[in-house]
N, C-alpha and C positions, 0 to 999 in steps of 0.2 A: 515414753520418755525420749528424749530426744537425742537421736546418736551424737549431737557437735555441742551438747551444754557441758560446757567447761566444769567441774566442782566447784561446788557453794565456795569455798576458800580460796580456790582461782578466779574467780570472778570478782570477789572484792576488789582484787588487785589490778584489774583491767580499768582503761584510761577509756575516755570517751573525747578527745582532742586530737582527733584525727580529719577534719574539716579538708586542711590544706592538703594534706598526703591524697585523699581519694579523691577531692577536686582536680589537682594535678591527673589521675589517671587513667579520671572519668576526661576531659578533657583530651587524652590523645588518643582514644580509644572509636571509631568509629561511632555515631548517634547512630541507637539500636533502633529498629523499626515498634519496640513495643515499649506500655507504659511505665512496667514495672520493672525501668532497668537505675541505674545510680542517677542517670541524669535529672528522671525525674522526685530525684529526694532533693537536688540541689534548688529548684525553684520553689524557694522556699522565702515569703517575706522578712523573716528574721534571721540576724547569723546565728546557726548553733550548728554541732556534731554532728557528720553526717557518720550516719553507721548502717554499715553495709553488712545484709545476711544474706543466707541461703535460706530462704524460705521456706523449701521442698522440705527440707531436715528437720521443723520447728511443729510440734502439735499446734492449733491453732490459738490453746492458750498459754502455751511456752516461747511460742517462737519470738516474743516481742524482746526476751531478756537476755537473748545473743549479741554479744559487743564484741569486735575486733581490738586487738589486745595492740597497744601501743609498741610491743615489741616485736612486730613481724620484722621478713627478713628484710635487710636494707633494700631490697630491691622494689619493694611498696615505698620506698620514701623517695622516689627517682622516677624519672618518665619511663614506664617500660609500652615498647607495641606489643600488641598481639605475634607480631614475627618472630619477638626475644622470646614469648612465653615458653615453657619446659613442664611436662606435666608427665607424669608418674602417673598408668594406669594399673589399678589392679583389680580383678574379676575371681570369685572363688563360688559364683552363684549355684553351681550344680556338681560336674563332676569334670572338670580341666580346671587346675591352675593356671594361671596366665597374667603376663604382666607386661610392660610397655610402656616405654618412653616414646615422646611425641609432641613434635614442638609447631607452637601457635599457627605456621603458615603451612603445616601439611603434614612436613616431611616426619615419616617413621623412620625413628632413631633407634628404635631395635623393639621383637616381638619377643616373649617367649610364653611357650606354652606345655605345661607337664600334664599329659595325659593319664587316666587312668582306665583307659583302654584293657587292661589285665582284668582290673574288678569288674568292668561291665559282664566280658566274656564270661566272668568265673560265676557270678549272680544273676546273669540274665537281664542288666538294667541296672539305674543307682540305687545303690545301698546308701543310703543317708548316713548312717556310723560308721561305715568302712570310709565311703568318700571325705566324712570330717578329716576324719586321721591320715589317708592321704593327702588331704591337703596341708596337715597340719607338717608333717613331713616334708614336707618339697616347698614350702611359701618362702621362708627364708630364701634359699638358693634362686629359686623361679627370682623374686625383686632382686636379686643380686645379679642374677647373670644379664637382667634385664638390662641393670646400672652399666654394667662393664659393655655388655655389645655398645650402648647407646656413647663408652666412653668417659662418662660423666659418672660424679658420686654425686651422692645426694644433697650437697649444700648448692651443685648447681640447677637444683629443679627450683619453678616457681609454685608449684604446689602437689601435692598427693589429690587424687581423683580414685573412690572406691565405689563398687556397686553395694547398695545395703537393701536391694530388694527390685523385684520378686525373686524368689528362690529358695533351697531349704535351708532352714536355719542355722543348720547346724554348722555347713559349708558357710554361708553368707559371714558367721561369728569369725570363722578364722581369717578371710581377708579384713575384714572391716579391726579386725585385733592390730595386724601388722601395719595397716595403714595409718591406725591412731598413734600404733609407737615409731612409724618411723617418721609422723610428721609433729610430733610432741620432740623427739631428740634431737630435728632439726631445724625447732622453730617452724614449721611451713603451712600455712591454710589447709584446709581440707574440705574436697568437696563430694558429696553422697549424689549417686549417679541410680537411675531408675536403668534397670537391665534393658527395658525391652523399648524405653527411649535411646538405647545406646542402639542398640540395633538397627533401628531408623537411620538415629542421625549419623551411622559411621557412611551410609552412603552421599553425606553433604563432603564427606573427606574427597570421595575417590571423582565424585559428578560436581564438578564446580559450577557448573548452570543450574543444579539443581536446588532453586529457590522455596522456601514458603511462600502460597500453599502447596502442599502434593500429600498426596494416599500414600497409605504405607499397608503394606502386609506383612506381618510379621511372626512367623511361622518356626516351631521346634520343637524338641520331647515335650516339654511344660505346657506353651502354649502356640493358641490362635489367635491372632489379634487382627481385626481390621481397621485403621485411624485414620482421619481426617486430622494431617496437620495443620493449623493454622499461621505457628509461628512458634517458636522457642520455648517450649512448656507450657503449646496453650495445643490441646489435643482435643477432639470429639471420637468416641471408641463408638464406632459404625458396626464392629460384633465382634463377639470374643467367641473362645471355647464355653459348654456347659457341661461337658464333662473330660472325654479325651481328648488329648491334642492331636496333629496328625502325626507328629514323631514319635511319640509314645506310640499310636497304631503300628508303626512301619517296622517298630524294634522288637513290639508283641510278635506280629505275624512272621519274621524275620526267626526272630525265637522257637516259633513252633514251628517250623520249617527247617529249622536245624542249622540254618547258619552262622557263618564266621561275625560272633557279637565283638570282638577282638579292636572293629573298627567304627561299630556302632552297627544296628540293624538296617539303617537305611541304603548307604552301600552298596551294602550285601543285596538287598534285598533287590534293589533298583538295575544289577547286574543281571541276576538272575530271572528277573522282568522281561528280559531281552530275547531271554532263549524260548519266552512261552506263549498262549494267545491268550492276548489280553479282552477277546470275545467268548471266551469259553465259558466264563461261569458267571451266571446274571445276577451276578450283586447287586442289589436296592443303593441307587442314593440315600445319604443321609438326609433327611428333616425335610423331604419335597413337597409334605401342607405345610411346615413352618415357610410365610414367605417373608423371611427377616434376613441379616448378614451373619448369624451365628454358625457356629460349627459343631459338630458333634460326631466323636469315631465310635463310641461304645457301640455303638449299634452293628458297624461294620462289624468291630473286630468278634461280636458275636458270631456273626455269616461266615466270619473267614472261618472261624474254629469248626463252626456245624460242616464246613465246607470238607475242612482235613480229618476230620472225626470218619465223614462219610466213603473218605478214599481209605483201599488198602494199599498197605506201604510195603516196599520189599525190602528186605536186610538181608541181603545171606539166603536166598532163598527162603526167607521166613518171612510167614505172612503174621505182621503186628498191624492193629489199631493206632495209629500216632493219641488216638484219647488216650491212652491206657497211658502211652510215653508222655504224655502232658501232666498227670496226674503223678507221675512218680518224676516231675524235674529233671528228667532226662530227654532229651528231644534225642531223637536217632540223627546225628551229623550228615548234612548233604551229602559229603563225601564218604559215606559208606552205601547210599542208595543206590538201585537200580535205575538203569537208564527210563525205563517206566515209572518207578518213584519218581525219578529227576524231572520228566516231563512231564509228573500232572504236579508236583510242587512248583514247579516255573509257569505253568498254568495258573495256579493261586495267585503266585505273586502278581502276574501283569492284570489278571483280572482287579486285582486287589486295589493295585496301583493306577490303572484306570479310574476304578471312583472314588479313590480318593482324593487324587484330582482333580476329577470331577465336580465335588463337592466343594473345593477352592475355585474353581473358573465359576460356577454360578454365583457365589457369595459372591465373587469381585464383581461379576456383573451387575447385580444387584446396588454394592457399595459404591461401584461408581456411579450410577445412575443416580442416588442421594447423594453422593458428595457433591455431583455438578448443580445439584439443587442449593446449596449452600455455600459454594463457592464454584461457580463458573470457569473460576480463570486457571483452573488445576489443567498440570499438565503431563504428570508423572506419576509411575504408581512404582513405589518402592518396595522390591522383594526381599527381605531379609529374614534371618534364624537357619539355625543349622540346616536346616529341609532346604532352603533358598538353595543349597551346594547341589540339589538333585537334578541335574540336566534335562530332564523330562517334565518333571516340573515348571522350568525355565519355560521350554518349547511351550509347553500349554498355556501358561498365562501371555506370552508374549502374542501368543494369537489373541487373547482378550484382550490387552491392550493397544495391539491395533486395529482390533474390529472396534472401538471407543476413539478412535485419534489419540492415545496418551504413547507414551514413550516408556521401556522399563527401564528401572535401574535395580541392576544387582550386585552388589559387594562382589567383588571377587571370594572363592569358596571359602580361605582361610581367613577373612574377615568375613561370615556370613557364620560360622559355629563362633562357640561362646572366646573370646579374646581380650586382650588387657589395650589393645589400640582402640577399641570403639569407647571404651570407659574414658581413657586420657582425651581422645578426642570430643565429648561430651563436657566433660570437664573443662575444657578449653573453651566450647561455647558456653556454657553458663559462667565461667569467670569471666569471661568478656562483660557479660551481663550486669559484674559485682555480687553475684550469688555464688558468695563460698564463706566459710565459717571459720575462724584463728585458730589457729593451732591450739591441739588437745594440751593438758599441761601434760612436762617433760615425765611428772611422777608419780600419773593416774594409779590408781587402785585396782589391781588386779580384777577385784570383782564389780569393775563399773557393769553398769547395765547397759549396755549397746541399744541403739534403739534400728534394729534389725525388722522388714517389713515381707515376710515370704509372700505376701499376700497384699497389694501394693496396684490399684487399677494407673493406669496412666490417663484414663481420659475420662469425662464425663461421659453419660450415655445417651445416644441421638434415640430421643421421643417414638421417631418410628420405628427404630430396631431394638427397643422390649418384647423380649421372649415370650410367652405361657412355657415354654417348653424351660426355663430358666431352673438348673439345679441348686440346688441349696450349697454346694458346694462351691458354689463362686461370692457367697456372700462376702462383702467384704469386713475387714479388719481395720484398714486404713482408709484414709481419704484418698482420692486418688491425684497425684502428682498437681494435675491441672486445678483443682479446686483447692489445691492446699496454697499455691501463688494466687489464686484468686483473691483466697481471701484476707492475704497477707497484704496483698494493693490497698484494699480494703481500709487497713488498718495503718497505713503512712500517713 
């Protein structure tokens, strides 16, 4: 079901004589470089309604019955640029609240983000029904304080921008709740943002040369992604994860090495990296006969556990097994180990963190040698998701993209973990486009059905980078981003 289809009784009531209004807006609005934007609904032999959807949002047998409601806010019946625009982001996909005002020509008008840094520490990881109920907690305030740093209350945004997917559901529900009410009690459009497209495109905010085409890597707890972007919702996925991500690896390993979860395991981990040799213990790359763009850590974070199973660990003068501490949920804390503990744990980690790496610098290698097959004139390869903040990380790919001539771009660290500016900023390019939905009604039904996608690909997938090694676990649910505006063009 579709998260932006108004109720059967609101939709009666919605006008389709809105011709002049989005001619007017299509008209000051830059001609977009691709086909499926408003301009081309207007070249049309006969006058009739132009009605302008969000396509992404519409299954592909629903989305045709999305109308913009005659009573948007005055500022759709007026010339507005892209400069005026004001957009309300908000992000609840994992385990940060975050939200963010952020207007047409760049500038961030305020960020905030509520951590739940305590639960990680205290679970080891996200708790999916602890992290609901924190968010459910703090979303109100988080959009509020957003309003007030940025200055502005909500009659002066031009629209709410929410992530409805990938990510877990349960989180996804309570953003996606407050953004339906607070753009239904202020009249305002709404538009459903793909998580891991926001990732990408928040580095179009920060790199203004940074044109389509360009590569993108997109790396964090959840996921691997490597895309060939084309242009604005049109993606080729060159490899994804097929079981673990590398963030998910760094925060396991990180886990069973006993440290500070408080800030997430990669951090920690990537600290403690520093102190060790990262030649010590000869960890297998991942997947070296798969020769495709995919990723996979299950297999690491096997080796790393056989690794700390095989060390003895000191406490106190007491000689324990870290297996026995792994099996009872208790890791023995860094900071109660001996300096011997200390030095073959920081062993682990840089060993660890080496081919994890690893395993990223070959896959880009790889995906850029086929993206240049399919687009030549690429010239960037874009590092984002919370992993992108790991400075070692950075180092290592920046050597592969100058052993290829490409150039990196990386979000600065607090726009590279999950934020409410990449959502609004997303949102900002696809309104440009006229891909956004009318505001929910003011008096929806408690138990509407969200149409919430944890499980959500972004891009088609490149013919050569089909797995055998492909787990069942990536099957998908949805169509992915790019084939649902496919086949929405399709249908104009």
């Amino acid at each position: 079901m579709s998260l932006l289809l108004s109720s059967v009784s609101g939709s009666k009531k919605m006008l389709s004589s809105l011709s002049s209004t989005i001619s007017r807006l299509n008209l000051f609005y830059p001609k977009p470089s691709i086909p499926y934007s408003l301009s081309s609904c207007l070249k049309t032999l006969k006058p009739q309604p132009i009605i302008p959807r969000w396509s992404p949002l519409h299954s592909l047998s629903t989305h045709s019955t999305s109308r913009l409601s005659t009573s948007l806010k005055p500022q759709f019946e007026t010339l507005v640029s892209k400069d005026d625009l004001v957009v309300l982001g908000i992000e609840t996909s994992c385990d940060d609240t975050a939200a963010a005002v952020v207007r047409g020509n760049g500038e961030i008008l305020s960020q905030v983000v509520s951590s739940q840094a305590d639960l990680l520490a205290k679970y080891g990881g996200v708790a999916p029904k602890m992290a609901e109920e924190a968010h459910s907690q703090v979303i109100d305030q988080v959009v509020q304080e957003a309003l007030d740093k940025a200055n502005l209350t909500a009659t002066n945004l031009s629209a709410v921008a929410v992530t409805i997917g990938p990510g877990l559901s349960l989180c996804l529900r309570v953003g996606v709740r407050k953004a339906r009410k607070l753009a239904g009690s202020f009249n305002l459009p709404i538009i459903g943002i793909h998580h891991m497209e926001a990732h990408a495109l928040v580095a179009r905010l920060i790199e203004h040369e940074l044109q389509f085409p360009f590569m993108a890597l997109l790396i964090s707890g959840g996921h691997n992604l490597l895309i060939l972007a084309h242009d604005l919702g049109h993606y080729i996925q060159l490899g994804t994860t097929i079981d673990d991500a590398i963030g998910e690896a760094y925060d396991k390993t990180a886990k069973w090495l006993g440290l500070d979860m408080s800030r997430s395991g990669g951090p920690a981990l990537e600290e403690l990296a520093r102190e060790g040799d990262a030649e010590s213990i000869k960890f297998s790359t991942p997947m070296k006969q798969h020769k495709d763009c995919n990723f996979s850590y299950a297999g690491l974070k096997t080796q790393v556990r056989l690794a700390i199973e095989s060390k003895n660990m000191y406490v106190e003068n007491t000689k324990l097994l870290l297996s026995l501490i792994m099996c009872s949920n208790a890791e023995i804390p860094i900071s109660s180990a001996s300096s011997q503990d200390r030095r073959s744990r920081a062993d682990i980690a840089a060993s660890f963190q080496r081919v994890a790496v690893l395993h990223l610098e070959e896959r880009c290698d790889r995906a850029i040698e086929w993206a240049r097959k399919i687009e030549p004139s690429i010239k960037h390869l874009v590092v984002s998701g919370g992993v992108a903040s790991n400075q070692y990380v950075r180092a290592r790919l920046d050597h592969v993209v100058k052993k290829n001539s490409l150039q990196l771009v990386c979000p600065p660290p607090k726009l590279c973990t999950d934020n409410g500016v990449m959502v609004a900023w997303t949102g900002i390019e696809h309104f440009c486009m006229g891909r956004f939905d009318p505001p929910p009604p003011a008096d929806e039904h408690e138990d509407y059905m969200y149409d919430l996608r944890p499980r959500w690909p972004l891009g088609e997938e490149y013919a050569e980078g089909r797995s055998e090694a492909r787990s069942l676990r990536t099957a998908r649910i949805h169509p992915s981003l790019t084939s649902i505006i496919q086949a929405s063009l399709q249908q104009q």
